[in-house]
C-alpha positions as CSV (number, residue, x, y, z in Angstrom):
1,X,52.8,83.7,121.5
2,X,53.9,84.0,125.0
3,X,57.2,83.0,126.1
4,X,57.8,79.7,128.1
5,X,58.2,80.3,131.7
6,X,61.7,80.9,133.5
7,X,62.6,80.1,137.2
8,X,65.8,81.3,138.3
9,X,67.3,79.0,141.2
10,X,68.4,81.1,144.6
11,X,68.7,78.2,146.8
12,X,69.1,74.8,145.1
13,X,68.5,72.3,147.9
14,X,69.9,69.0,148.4
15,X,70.3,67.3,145.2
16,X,67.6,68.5,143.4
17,X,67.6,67.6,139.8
18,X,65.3,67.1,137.3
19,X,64.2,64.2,136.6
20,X,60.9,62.2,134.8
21,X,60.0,58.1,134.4
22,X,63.9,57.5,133.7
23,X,65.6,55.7,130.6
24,X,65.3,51.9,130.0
25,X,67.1,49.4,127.8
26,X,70.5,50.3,128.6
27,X,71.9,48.6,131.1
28,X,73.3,46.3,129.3
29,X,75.4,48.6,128.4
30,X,76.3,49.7,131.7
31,X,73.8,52.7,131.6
32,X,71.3,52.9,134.7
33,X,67.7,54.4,134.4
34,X,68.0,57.0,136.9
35,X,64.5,58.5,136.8
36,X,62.3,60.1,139.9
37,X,62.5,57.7,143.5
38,X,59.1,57.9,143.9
39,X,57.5,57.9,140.2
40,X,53.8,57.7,141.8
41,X,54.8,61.7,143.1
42,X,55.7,62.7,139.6
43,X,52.7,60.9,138.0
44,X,50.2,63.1,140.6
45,X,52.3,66.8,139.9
46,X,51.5,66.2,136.2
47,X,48.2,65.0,136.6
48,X,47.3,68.3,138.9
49,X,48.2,70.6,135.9
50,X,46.0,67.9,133.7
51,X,49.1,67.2,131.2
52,X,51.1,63.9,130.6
53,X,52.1,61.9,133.2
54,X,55.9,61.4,132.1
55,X,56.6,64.8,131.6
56,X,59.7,66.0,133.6
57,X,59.3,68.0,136.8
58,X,61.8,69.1,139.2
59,X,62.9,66.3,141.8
60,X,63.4,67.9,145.6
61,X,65.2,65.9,148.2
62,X,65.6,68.2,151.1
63,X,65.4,72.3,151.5
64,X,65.4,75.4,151.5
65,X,65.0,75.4,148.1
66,X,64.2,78.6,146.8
67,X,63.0,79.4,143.1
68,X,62.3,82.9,141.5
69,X,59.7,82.9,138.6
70,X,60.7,85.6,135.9
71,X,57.0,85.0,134.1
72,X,53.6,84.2,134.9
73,X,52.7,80.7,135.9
74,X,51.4,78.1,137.2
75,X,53.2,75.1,139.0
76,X,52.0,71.9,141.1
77,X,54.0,70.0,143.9
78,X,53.3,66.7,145.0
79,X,55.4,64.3,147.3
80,X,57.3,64.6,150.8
81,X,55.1,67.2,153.0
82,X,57.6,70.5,152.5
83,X,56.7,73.7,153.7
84,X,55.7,75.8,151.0
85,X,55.4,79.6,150.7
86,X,54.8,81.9,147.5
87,X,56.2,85.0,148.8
88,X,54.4,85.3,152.3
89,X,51.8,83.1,151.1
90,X,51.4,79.5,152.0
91,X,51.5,77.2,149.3
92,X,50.6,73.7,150.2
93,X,51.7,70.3,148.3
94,X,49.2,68.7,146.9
95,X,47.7,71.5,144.8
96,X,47.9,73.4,141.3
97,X,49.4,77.0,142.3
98,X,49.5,80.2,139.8
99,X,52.5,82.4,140.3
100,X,53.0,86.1,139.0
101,X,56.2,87.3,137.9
102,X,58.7,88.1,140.5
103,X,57.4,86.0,143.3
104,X,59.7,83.5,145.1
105,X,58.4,80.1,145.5
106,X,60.0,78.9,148.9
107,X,60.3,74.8,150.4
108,X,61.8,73.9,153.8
109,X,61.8,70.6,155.1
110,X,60.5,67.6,154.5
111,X,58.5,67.4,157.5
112,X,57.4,64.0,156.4
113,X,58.8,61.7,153.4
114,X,61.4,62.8,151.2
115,X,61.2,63.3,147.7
116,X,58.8,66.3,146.2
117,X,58.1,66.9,142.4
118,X,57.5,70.5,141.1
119,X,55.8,70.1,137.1
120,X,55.8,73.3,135.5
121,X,53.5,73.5,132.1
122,X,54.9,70.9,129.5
123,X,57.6,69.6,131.4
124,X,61.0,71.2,132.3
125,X,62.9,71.7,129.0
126,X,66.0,69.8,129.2
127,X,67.8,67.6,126.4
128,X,67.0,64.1,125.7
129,X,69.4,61.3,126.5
130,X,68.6,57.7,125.4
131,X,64.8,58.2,125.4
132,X,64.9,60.0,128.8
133,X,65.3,63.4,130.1
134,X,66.2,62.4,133.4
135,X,69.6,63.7,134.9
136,X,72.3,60.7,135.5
137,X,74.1,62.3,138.5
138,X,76.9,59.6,138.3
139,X,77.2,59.6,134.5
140,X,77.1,63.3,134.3
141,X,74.9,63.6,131.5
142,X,70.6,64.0,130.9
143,X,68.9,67.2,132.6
144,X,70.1,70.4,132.5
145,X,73.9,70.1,132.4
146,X,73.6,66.5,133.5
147,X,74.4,67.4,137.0
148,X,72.0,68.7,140.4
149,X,71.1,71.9,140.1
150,X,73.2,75.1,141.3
151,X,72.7,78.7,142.7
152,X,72.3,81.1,139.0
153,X,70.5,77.9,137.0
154,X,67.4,78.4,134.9
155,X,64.4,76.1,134.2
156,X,62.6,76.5,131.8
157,X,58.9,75.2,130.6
158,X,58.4,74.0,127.5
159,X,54.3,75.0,127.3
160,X,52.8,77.7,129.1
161,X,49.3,77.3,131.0
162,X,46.1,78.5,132.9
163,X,45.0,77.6,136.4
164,X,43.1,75.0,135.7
165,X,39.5,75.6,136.2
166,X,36.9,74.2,138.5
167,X,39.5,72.3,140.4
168,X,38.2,70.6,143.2
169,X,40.3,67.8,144.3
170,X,44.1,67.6,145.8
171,X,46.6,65.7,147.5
172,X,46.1,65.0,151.3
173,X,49.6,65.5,152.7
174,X,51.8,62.9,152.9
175,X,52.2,60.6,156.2
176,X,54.8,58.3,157.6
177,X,53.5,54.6,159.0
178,X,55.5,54.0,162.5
179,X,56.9,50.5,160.9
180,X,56.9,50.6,156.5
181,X,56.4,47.4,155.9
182,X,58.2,46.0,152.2
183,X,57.6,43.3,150.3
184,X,60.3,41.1,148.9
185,X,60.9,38.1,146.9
186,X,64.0,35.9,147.9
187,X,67.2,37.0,145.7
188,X,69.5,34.9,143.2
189,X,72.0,34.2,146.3
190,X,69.6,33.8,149.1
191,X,69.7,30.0,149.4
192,X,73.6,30.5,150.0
193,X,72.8,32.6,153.5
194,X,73.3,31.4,156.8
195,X,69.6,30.4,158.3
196,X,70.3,32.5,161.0
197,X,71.2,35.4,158.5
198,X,67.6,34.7,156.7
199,X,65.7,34.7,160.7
200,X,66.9,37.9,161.1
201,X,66.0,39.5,157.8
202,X,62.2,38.7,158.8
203,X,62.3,39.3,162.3
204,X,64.6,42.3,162.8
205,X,63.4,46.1,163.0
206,X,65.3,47.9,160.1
207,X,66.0,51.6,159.7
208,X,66.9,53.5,157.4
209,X,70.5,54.8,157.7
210,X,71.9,58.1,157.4
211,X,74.1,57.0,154.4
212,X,70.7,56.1,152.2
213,X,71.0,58.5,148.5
214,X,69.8,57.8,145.2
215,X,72.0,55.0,144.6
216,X,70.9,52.8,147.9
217,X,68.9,52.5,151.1
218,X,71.4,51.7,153.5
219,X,69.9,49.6,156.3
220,X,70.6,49.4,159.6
221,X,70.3,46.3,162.0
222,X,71.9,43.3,162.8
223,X,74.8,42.1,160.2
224,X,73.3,39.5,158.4
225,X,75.9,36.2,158.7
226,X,77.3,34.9,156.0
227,X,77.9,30.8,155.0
228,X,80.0,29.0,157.0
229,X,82.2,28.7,154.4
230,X,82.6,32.2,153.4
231,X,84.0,31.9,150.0
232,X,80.5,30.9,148.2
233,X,79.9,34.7,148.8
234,X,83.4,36.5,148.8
235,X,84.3,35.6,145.2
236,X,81.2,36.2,143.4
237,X,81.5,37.9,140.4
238,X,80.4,40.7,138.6
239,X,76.4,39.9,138.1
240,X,73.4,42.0,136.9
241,X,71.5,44.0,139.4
242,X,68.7,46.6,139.2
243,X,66.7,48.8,141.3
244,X,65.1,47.0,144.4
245,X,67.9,44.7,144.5
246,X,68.8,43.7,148.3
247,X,72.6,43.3,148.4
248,X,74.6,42.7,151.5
249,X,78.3,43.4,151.5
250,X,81.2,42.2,153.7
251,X,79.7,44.4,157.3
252,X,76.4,42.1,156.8
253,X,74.4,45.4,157.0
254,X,71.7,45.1,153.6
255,X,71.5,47.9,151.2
256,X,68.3,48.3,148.4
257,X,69.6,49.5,145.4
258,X,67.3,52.6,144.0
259,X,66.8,54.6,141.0
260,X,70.9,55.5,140.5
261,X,71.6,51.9,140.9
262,X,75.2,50.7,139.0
263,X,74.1,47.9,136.4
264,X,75.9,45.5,137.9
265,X,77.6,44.3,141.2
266,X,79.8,41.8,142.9
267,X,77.7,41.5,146.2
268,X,75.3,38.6,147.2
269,X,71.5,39.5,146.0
270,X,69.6,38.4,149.0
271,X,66.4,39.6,148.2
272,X,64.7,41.8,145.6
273,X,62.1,44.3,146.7
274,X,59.1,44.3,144.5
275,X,58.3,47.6,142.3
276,X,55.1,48.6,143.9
277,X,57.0,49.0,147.3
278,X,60.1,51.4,146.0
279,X,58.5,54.4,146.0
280,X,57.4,53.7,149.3
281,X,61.0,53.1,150.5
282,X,62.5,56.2,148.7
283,X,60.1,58.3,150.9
284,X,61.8,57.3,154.2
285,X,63.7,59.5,156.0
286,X,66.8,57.8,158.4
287,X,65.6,56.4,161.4
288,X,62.6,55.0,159.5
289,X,61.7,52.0,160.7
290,X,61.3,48.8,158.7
291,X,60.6,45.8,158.4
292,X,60.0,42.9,154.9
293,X,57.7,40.1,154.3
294,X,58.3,37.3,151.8
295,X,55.7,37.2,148.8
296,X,55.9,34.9,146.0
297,X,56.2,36.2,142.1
298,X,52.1,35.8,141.6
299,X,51.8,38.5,144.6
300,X,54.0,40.6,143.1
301,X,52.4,41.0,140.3
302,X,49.1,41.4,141.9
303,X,51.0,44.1,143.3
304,X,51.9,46.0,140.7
305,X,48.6,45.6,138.8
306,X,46.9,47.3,142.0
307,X,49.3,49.9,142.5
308,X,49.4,50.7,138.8
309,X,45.5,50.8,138.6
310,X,45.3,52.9,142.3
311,X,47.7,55.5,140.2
312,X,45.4,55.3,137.0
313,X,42.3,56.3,139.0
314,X,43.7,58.8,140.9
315,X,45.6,60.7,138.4
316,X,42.4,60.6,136.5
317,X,40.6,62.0,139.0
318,X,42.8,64.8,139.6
319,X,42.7,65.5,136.0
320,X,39.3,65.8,135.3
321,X,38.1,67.0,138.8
């Protein structure tokens, strides 16, 4: 039987790490899901090589990113619109790729979005960690070594297979909106905010900050006003919080808690952006602009029911294209 595939990392990229659906049931104990930003990305690179959805691929947030392949193989890449080249070859995202041994699988950008997913055959090996493979950059531990990957690391497939065959349908590359428009519903503390804090939130046009990482989406804008009595915000304490949570600390400037959120926080929860909209957020790059419209829980839902059953037919198309 033929040996599973090896990449050897040249250039690692900006915090690439690899990561799959992430690890639930464990914040109460203080343990975050980490997990891919944009989940719908990784779904799509294992449905390209037709093989479970929750298999983990390789997460890229920003190049060069350059990967040798020691074997034979074949790879997919879906996500922010990199640059790809396969020696001198173009290799574009959104397509399952063969690879020989030798050749040097090369990303630069993003030159739109953010986040890109590399599935190898069977997922990347790496050990599992409270039902998840994902790597927890904070709590040093899932992935390979629990940390972002370095110049000299290996990855390693855990199945080996063919092009598949007859392939006729891809990815179309991925495109920024001028204005992303997010939907929210109104937080735990939102009541407790100045009127003039909550006019703002609606009407003002966010970006994305430079400071945005896995953890949170910095925005900026106008610092949102607190109470006029202060203290019904300054000595909150310690309260539960989870990705798509909107917290504003003392500056008034919001941030959206992502995929490495902390389990819980002593900031004001404004608002909480609804699950069907993350991945869309974690594909900004700074300078994005923004801006959030109020939905009530039954839209939410509705939400996630059509963005769950958008995934479902697409991935099945790619797989059986």
């Amino acid at each position: 039987m033929a040996e599973p595939l090896l990449m050897q990392v040249i250039k690692p990229g900006v915090q690439s790490s690899v990561q799959d659906l992430g690890r639930t049931g464990w914040r109460h104990l203080g343990i975050g899901s980490a997990g891919a930003m944009d989940p719908v990305s990784l779904q799509l690179a294992n449905a390209l090589l037709r093989q479970d959805l929750t298999l983990p691929a390789l997460e890229v947030s920003g190049g060069p990113v350059e990967l040798r392949f020691e074997r034979d193989a074949v790879f997919a890449l879906a996500g922010a619109d990199y640059e790809g080249m396969l020696d001198a070859q173009p290799c574009p995202i959104g397509w399952p790729q063969p690879a020989r041994a030798g050749q040097t699988l090369r990303l630069q950008g993003p030159r739109a979005g953010r986040f890109a997913y590399l599935a190898l055959p069977g997922g990347i090996v790496a050990p599992s960690r409270m039902g998840s493979f994902s790597t927890d950059l904070a709590g040093g531990f899932g992935g390979p070594q629990g940390r972002a990957l370095r110049v000299g690391d290996v990855l390693q497939a855990a199945g080996r297979a063919a092009l598949p065959a007859g392939r006729r349908r891809g990815l179309a590359a991925f495109t920024a909106p001028a204005t992303l428009a997010l939907r929210v519903l109104p937080g735990p503390e939102a009541a407790l905010f100045h009127p003039e804090a909550m006019a703002d939130f609606w009407q003002a046009g966010w970006r994305l900050g430079a400071r945005s990482n896995r953890m949170g989406s910095q925005l900026d804008g106008p610092a949102l006003r607190r109470p006029d009595r202060p203290d019904q915000l300054a000595e909150l304490p310690s309260h539960a919080v989870l990705p798509g949570v909107v917290q504003v600390p003392p500056d008034g400037q919001p941030i959206v808690l992502m995929a490495d959120a902390q389990a819980t926080g002593g900031y004001p929860r404004l608002a909480v952006l609804i699950e069907a909209d993350l991945p869309r957020l974690a594909q900004c790059t700074p300078g994005q602009r923004l801006r959030f419209l109020p939905v009530d829980e039954a839209q939410a839902r509705a939400a996630r029911r059509q963005a769950r059953d958008a995934l479902h037919c697409q991935c099945q198309a790619l797989q059986e294209g």
